[in-house]
SENUVO-601350 format. One record per atom (N, C-alpha, C): atom name; y, z, x. Coordinates in nm, 3 decimals. Atoms other than C-alpha are relative to their C-alpha. Example, Ala and Ser with C-alpha at 12.3 -4.5 7.8 and 13.67 -1.06 7.14 Angstrom:
REM SENUVO-601350
REC,N,-0.119,0.000,0.089
REC,CA,-0.450,0.780,1.230
REC,C,0.120,0.000,0.090
REC,N,-0.119,-0.006,-0.082
REC,CA,-0.106,0.714,1.367
REC,C,0.109,0.073,-0.077
***
This chain:
REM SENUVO-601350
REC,N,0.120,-0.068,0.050
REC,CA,2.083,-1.403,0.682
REC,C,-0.123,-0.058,0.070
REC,N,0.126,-0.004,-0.127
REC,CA,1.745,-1.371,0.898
REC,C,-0.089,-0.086,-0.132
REC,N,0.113,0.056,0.102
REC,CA,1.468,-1.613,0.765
REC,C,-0.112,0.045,0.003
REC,N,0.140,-0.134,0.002
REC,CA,1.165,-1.400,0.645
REC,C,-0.110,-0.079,-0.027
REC,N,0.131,0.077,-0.004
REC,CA,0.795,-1.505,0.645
REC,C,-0.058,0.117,-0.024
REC,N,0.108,-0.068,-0.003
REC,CA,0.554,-1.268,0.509
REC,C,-0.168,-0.030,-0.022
REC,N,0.162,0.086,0.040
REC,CA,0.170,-1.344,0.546
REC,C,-0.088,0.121,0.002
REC,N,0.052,-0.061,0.029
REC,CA,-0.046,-1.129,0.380
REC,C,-0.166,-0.085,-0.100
REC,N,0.109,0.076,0.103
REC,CA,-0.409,-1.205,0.140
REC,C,0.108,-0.036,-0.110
REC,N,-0.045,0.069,0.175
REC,CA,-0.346,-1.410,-0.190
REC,C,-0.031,0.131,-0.096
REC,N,0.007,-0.108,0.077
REC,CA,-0.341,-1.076,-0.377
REC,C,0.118,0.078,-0.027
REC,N,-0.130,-0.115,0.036
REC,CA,-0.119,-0.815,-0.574
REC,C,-0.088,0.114,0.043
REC,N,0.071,-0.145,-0.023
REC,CA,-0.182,-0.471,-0.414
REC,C,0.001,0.009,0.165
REC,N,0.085,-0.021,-0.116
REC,CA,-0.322,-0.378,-0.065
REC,C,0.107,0.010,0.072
REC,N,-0.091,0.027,-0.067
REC,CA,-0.067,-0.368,0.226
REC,C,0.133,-0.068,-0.034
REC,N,-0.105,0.054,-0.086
REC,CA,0.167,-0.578,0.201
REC,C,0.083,-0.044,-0.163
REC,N,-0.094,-0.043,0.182
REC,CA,0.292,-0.523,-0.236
REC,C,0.100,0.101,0.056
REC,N,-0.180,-0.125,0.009
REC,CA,0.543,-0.202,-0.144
REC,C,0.043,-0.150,0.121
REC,N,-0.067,0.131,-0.074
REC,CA,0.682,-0.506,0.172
REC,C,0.078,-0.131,-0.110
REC,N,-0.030,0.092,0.104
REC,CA,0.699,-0.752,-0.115
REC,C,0.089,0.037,-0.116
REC,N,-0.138,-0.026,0.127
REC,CA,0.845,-0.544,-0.389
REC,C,0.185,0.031,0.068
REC,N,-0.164,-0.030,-0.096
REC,CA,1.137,-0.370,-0.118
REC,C,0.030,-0.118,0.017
REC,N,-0.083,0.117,-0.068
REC,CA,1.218,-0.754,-0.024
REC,C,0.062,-0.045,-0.160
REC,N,-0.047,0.082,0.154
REC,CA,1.259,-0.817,-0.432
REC,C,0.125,0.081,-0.007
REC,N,-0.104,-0.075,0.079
REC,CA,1.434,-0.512,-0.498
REC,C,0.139,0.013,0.134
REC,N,-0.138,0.078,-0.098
REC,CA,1.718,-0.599,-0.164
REC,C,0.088,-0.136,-0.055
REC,N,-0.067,0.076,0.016
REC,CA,1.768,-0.888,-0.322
REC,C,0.019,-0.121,0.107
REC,N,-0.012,0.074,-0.078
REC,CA,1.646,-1.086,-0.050
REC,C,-0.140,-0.152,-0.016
REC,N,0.147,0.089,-0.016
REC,CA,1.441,-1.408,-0.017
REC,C,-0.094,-0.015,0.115
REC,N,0.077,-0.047,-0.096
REC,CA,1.162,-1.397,0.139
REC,C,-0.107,-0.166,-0.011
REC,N,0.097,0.088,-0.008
REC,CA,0.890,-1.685,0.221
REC,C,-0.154,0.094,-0.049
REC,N,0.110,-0.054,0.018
REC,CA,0.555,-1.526,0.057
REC,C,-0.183,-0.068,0.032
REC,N,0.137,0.103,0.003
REC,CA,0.255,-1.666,0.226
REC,C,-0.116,0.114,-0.038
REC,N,0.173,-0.096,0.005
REC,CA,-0.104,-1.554,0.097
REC,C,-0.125,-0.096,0.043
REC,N,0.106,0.074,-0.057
REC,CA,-0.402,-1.638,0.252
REC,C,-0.105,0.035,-0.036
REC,N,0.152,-0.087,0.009
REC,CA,-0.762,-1.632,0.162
REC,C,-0.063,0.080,0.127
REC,N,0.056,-0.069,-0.112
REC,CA,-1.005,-1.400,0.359
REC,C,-0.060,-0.107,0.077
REC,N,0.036,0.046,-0.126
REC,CA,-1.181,-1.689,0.505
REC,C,0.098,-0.082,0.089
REC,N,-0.100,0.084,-0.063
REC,CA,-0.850,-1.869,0.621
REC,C,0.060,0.122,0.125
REC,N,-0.042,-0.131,-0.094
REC,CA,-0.772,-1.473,0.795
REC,C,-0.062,-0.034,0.110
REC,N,0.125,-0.039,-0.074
REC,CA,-1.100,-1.481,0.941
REC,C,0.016,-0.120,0.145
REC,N,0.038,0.133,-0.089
REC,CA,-1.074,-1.836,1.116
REC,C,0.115,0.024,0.118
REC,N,-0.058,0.005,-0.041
REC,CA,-0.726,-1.765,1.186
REC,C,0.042,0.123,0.087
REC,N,0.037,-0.157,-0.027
REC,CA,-0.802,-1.363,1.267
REC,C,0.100,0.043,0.172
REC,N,0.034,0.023,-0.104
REC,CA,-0.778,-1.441,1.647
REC,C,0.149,-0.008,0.090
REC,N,-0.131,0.015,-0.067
REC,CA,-0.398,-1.535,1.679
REC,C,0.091,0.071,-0.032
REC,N,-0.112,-0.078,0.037
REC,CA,-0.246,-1.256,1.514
REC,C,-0.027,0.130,0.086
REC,N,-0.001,-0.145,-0.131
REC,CA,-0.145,-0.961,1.748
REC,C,-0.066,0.083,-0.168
REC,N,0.130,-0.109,0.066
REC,CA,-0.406,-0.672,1.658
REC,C,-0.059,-0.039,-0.085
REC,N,0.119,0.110,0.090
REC,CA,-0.618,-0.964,1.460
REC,C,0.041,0.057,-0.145
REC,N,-0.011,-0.059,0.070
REC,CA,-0.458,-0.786,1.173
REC,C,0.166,-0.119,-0.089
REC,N,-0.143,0.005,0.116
REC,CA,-0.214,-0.866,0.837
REC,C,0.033,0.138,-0.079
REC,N,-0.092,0.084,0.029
REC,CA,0.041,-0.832,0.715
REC,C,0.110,-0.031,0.118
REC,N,-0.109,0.081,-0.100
REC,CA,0.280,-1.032,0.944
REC,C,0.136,-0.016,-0.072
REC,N,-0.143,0.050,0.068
REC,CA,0.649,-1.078,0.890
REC,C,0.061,-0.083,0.154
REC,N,-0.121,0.103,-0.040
REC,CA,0.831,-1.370,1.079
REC,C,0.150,0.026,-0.057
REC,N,-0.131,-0.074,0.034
REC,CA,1.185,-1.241,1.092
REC,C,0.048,-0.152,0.155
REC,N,-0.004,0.096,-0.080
REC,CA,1.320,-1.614,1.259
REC,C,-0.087,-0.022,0.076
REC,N,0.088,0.044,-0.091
REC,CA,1.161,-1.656,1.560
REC,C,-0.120,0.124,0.043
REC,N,0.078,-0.106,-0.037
REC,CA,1.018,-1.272,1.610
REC,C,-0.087,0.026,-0.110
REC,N,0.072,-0.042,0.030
REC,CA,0.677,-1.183,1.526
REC,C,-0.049,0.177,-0.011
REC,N,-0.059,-0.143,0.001
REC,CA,0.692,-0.822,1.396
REC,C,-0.163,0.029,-0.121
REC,N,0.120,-0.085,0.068
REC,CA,0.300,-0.601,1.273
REC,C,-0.016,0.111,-0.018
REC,N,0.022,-0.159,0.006
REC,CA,0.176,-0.276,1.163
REC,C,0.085,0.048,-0.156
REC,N,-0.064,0.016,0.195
REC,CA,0.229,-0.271,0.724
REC,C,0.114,0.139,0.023
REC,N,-0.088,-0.104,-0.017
REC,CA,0.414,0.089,0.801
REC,C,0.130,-0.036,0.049
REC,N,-0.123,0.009,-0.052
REC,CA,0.677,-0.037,1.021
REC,C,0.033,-0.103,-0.077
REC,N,-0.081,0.105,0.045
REC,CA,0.723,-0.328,0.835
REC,C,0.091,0.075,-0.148
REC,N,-0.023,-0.074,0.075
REC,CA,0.760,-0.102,0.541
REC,C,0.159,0.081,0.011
REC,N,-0.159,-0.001,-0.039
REC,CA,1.051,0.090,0.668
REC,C,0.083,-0.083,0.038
REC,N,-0.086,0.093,-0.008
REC,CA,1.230,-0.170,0.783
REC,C,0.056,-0.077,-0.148
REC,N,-0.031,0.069,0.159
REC,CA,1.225,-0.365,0.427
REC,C,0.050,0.112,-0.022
REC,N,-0.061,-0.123,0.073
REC,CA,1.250,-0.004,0.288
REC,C,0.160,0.048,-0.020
REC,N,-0.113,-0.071,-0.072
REC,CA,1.589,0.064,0.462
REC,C,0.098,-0.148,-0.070
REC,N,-0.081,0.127,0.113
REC,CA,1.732,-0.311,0.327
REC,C,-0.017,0.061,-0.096
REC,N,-0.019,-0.015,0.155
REC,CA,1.649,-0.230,0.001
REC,C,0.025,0.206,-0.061
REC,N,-0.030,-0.130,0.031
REC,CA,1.722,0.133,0.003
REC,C,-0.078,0.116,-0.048
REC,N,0.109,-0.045,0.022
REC,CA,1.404,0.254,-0.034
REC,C,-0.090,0.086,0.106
REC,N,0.060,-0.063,-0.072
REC,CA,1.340,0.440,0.227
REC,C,0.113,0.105,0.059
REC,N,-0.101,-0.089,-0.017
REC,CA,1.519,0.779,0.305
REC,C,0.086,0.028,0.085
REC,N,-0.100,-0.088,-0.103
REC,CA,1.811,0.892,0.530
REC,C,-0.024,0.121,0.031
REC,N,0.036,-0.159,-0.084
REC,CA,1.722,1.236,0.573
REC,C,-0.106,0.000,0.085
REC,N,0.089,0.057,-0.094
REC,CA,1.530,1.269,0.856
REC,C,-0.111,0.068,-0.074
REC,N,0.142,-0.082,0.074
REC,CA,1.269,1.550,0.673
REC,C,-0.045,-0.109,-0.123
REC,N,0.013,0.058,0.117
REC,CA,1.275,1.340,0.378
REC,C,-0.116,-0.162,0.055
REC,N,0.059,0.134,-0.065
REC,CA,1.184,1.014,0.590
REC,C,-0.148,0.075,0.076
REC,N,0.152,-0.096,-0.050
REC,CA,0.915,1.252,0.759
REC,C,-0.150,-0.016,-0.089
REC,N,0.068,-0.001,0.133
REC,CA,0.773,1.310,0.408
REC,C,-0.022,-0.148,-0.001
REC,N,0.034,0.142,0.031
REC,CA,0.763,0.924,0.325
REC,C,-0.098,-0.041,0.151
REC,N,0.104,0.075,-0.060
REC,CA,0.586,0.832,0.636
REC,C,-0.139,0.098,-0.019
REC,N,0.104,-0.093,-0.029
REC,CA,0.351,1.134,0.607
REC,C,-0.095,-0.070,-0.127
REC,N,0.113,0.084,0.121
REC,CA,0.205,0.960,0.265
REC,C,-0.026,-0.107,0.027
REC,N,0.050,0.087,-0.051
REC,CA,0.212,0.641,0.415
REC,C,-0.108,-0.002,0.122
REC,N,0.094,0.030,-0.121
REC,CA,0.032,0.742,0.732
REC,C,-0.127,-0.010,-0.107
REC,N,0.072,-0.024,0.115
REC,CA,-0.171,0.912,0.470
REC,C,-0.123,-0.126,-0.024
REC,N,-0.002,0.122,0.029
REC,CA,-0.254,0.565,0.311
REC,C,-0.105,-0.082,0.085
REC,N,-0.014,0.047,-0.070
REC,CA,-0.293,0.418,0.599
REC,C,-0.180,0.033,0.058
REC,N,0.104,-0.061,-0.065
REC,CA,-0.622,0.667,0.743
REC,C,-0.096,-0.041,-0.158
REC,N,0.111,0.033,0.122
REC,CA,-0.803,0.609,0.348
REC,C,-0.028,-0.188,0.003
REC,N,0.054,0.115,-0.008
REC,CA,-0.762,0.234,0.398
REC,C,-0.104,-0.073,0.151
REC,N,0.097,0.003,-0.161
REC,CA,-0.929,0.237,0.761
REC,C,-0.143,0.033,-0.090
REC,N,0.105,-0.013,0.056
REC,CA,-1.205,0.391,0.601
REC,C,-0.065,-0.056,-0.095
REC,N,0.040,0.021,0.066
REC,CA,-1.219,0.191,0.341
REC,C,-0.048,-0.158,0.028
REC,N,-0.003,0.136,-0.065
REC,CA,-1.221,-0.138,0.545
REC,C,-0.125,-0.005,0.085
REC,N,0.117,0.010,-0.051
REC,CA,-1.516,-0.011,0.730
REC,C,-0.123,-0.051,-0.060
REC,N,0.075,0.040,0.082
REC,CA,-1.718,-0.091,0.465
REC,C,-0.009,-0.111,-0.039
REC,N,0.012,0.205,0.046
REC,CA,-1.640,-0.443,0.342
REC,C,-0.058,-0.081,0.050
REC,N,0.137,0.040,-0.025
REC,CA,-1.897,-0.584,0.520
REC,C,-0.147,0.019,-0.004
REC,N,0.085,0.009,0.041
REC,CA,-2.183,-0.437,0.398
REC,C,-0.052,-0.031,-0.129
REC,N,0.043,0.021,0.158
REC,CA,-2.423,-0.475,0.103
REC,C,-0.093,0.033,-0.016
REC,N,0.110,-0.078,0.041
REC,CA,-2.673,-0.343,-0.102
REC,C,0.007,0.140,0.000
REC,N,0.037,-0.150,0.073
REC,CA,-2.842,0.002,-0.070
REC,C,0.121,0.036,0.111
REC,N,-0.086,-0.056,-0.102
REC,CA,-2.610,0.014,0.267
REC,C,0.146,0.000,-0.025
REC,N,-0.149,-0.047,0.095
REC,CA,-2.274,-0.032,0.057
REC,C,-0.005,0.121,-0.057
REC,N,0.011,-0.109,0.137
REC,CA,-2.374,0.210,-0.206
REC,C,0.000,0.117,0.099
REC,N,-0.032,-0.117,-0.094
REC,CA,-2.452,0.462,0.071
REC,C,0.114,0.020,0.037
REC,N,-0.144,0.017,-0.068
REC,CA,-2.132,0.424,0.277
REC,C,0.065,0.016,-0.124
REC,N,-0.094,-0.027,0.123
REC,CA,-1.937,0.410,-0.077
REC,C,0.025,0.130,-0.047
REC,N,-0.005,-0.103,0.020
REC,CA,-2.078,0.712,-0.187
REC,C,0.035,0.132,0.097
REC,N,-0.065,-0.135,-0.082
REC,CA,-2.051,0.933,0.095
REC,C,0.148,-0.027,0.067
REC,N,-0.131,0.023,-0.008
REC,CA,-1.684,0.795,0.160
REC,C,0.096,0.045,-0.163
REC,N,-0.085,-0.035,0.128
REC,CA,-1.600,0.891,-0.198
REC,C,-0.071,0.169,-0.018
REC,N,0.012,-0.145,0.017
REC,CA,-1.765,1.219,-0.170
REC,C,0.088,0.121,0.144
REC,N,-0.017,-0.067,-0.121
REC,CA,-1.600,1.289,0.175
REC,C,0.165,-0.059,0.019
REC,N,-0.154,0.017,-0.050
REC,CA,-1.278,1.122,0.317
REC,C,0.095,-0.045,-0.115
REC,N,-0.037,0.040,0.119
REC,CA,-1.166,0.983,-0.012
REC,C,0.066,0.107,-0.076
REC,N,-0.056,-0.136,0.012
REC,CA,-1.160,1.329,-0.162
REC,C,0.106,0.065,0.057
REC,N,-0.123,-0.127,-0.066
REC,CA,-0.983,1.526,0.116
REC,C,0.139,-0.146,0.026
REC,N,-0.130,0.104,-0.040
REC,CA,-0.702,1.201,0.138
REC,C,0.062,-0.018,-0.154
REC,N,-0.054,0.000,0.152
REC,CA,-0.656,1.209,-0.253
REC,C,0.057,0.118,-0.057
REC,N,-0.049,-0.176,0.069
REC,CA,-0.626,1.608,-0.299
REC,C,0.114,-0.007,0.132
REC,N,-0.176,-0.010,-0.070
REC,CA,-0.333,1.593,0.030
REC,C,0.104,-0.097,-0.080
REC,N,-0.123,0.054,0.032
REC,CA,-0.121,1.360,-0.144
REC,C,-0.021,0.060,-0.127
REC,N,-0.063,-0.063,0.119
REC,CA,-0.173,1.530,-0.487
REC,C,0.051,0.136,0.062
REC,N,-0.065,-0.160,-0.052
REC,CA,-0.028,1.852,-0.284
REC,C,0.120,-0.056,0.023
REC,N,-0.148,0.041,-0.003
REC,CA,0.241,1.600,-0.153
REC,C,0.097,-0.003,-0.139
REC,N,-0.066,-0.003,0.127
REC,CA,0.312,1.571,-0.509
REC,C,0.041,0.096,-0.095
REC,N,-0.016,-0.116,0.068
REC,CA,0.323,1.884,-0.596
REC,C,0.149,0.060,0.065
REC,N,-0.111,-0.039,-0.157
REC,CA,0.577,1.935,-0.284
REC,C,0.133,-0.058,-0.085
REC,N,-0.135,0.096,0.014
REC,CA,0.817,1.655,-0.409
REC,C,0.001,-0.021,-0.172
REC,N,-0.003,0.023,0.102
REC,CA,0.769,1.673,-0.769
REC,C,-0.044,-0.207,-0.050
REC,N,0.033,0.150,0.064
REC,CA,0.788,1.307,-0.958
REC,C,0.001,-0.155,0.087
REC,N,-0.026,0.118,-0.099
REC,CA,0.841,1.121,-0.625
REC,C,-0.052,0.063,0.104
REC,N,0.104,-0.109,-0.144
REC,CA,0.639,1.191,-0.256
REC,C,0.135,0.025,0.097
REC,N,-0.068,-0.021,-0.121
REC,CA,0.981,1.198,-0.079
REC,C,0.150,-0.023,-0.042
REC,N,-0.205,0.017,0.029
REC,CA,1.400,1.208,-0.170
REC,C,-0.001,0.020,-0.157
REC,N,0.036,-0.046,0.201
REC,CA,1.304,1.309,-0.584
REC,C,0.058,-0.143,0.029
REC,N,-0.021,0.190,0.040
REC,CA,1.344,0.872,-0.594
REC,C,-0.127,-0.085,0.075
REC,N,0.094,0.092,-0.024
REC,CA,1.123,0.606,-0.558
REC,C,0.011,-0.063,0.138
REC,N,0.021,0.030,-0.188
REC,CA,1.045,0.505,-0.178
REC,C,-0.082,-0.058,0.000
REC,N,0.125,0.108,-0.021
REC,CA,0.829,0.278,-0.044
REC,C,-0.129,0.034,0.072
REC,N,0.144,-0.009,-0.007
REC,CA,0.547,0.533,0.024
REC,C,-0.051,0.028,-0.140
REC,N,0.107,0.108,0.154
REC,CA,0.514,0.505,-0.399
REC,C,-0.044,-0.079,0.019
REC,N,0.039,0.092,-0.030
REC,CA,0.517,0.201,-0.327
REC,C,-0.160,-0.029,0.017
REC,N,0.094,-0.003,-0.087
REC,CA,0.222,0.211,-0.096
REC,C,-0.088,0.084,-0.078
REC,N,0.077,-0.089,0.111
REC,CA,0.045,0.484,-0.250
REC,C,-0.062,-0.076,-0.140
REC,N,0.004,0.076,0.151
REC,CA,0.084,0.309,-0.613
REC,C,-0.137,-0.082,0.033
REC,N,0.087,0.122,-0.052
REC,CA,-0.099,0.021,-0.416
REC,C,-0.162,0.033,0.015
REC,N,0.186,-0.028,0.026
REC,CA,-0.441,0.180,-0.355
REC,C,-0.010,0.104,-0.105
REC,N,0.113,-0.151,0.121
REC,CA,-0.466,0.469,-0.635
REC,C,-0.008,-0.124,-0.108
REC,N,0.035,0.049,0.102
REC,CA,-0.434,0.181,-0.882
REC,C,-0.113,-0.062,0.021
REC,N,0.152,0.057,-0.048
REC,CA,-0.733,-0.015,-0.683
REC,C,-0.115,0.079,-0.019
REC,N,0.073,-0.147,0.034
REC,CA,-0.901,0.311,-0.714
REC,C,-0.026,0.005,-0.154
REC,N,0.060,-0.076,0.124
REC,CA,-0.883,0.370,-1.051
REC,C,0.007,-0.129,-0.146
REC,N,0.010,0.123,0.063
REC,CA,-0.925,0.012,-1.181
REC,C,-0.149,-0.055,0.034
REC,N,0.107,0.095,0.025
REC,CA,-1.278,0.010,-1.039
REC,C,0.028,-0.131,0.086
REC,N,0.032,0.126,-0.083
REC,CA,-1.237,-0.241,-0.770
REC,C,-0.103,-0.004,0.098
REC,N,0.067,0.008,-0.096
REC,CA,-1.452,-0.098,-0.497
REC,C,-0.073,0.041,-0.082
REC,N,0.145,-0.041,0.141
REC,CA,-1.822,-0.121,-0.676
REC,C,-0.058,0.162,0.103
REC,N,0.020,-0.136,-0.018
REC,CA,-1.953,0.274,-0.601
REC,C,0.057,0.087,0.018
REC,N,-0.072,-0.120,0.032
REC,CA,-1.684,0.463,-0.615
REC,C,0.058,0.024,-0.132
REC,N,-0.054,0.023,0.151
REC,CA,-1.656,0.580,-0.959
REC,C,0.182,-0.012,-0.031
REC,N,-0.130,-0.022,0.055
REC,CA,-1.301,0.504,-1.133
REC,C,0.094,0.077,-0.011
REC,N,-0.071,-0.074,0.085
REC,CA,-1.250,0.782,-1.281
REC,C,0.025,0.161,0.076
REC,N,-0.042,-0.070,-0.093
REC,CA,-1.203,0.974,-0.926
REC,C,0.130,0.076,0.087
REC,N,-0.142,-0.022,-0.009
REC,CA,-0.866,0.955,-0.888
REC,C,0.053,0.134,-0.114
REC,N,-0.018,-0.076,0.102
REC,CA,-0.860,1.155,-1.226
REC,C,-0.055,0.128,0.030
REC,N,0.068,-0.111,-0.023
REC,CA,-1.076,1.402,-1.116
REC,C,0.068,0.073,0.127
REC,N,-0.063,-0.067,-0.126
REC,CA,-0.924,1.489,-0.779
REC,C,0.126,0.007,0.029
REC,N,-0.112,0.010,-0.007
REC,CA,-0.590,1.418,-0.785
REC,C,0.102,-0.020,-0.110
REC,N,-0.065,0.070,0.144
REC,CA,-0.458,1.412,-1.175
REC,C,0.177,-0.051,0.022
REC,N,-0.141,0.057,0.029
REC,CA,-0.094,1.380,-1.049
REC,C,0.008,-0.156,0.080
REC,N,-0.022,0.098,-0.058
REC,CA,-0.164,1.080,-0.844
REC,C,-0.006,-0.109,-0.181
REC,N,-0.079,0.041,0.106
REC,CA,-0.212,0.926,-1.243
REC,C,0.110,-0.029,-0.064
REC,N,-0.112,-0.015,0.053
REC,CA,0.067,1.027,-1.369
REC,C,0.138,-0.064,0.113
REC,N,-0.069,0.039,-0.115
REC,CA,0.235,0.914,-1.056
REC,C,-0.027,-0.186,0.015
REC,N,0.051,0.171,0.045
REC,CA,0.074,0.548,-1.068
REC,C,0.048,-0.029,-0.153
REC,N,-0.055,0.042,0.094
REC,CA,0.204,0.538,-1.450
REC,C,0.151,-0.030,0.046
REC,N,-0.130,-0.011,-0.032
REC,CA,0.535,0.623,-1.300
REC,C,0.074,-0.109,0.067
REC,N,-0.001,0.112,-0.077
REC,CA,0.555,0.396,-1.072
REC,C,0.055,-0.098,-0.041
REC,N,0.007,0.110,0.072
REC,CA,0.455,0.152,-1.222
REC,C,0.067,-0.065,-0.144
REC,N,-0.108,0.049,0.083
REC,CA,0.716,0.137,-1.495
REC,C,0.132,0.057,0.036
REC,N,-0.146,0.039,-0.090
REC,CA,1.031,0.120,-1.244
REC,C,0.050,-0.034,-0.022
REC,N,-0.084,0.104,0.063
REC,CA,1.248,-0.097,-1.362
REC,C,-0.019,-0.123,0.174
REC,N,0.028,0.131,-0.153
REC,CA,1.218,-0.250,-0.945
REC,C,-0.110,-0.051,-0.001
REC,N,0.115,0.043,0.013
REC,CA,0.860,-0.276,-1.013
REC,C,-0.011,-0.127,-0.093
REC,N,0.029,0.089,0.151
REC,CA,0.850,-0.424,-1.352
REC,C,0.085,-0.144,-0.013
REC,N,-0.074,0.152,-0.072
REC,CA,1.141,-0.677,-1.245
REC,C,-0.074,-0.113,0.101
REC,N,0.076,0.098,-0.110
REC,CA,0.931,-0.800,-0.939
REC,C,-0.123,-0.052,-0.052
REC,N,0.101,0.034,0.100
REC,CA,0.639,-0.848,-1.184
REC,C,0.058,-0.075,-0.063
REC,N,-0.067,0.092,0.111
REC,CA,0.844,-1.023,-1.427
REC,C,0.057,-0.172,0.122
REC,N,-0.061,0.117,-0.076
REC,CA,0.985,-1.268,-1.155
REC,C,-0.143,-0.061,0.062
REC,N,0.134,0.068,0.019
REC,CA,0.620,-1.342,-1.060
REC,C,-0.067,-0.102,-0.053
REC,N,0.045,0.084,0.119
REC,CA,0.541,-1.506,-1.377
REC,C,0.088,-0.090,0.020
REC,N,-0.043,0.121,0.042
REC,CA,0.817,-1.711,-1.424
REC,C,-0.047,-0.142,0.067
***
């Protein structure tokens, strides 16, 4: 068995939670490093595309949260065999993928120049990236891809709950609700998995 290294922020959520839960629910151990942002920042410089999450798989250095995603996905069975089906799962992850770009542009400002940028990112790309995946959901019913849980829930799960917990200050909360009601009902879902709620529970102990 390959020795795993994942280095992501000291946080639940963002990138590199669906990576973390697929390595729980395989049944594999994994090394979980988290890092603060200014330990990224210093260290920013030596990671190919200055970017996390990283997985050390022995000696190979392997980036890009999507591919790492399938790969875990496919250990833990979480990611589809059909090729349309696997289509679908990356199409919500790319998905994902284009709302957190946008949303990363921002984290360095402040003040009236946050609130601007916030608001017209929640009146503009936010919107049209929240109403396509509630259509994906309409597509695939209670799951975005194989009617089972995949690791673009996963992913997904990961920012609508950031979203609608009120983490980024100017985009109201209660946006997710408004534009996308099945992404709710889809984040409840989720989020009481039995793979979820296990990898939570092993957390604590």
């Amino acid at each position: 068995m390959p020795n795993y290294q994942l280095t992501y922020f000291d946080m639940d959520g963002g990138r590199a939670n669906p990576i973390r839960i697929a390595f729980h629910a395989a049944g594999i151990e994994f090394e979980d490093v988290r890092i603060s942002f200014s330990e990224f920042m210093q260290a920013r410089a030596g990671y190919r595309f200055n970017c996390v999450p990283v997985l050390r798989i022995d000696d190979v250095v392997v980036t890009q949260s999507n591919a790492l995603c399938r790969y875990v996905g496919k250990l833990a069975n979480l990611y589809p065999e059909d090729d349309l089906q696997a289509m679908y799962c990356d199409e919500a992850m790319g998905a994902i993928e284009d709302l957190l770009h946008h949303i990363v542009h921002t984290l360095g400002l402040e003040g009236d120049e946050l609130k601007a940028a916030r608001e017209k990112l929640a009146d503009g790309w936010i919107k049209v990236i929240l109403k396509g995946l509630d259509e994906l959901l309409e597509r695939g019913g209670d799951y975005l891809a194989d009617n089972r849980l995949t690791v673009a829930d996963l992913k997904v799960v990961a920012i609508t709950e950031s979203l609608i917990s009120g983490q980024f200050e100017h985009i109201p909360a209660d946006i997710v609700e408004r534009v996308a009601p099945r992404l709710v009902a889809h984040a409840e879902r989720v989020s009481q998995d039995p793979i979820v709620t296990s990898y939570y529970a092993a957390r604590t102990q």
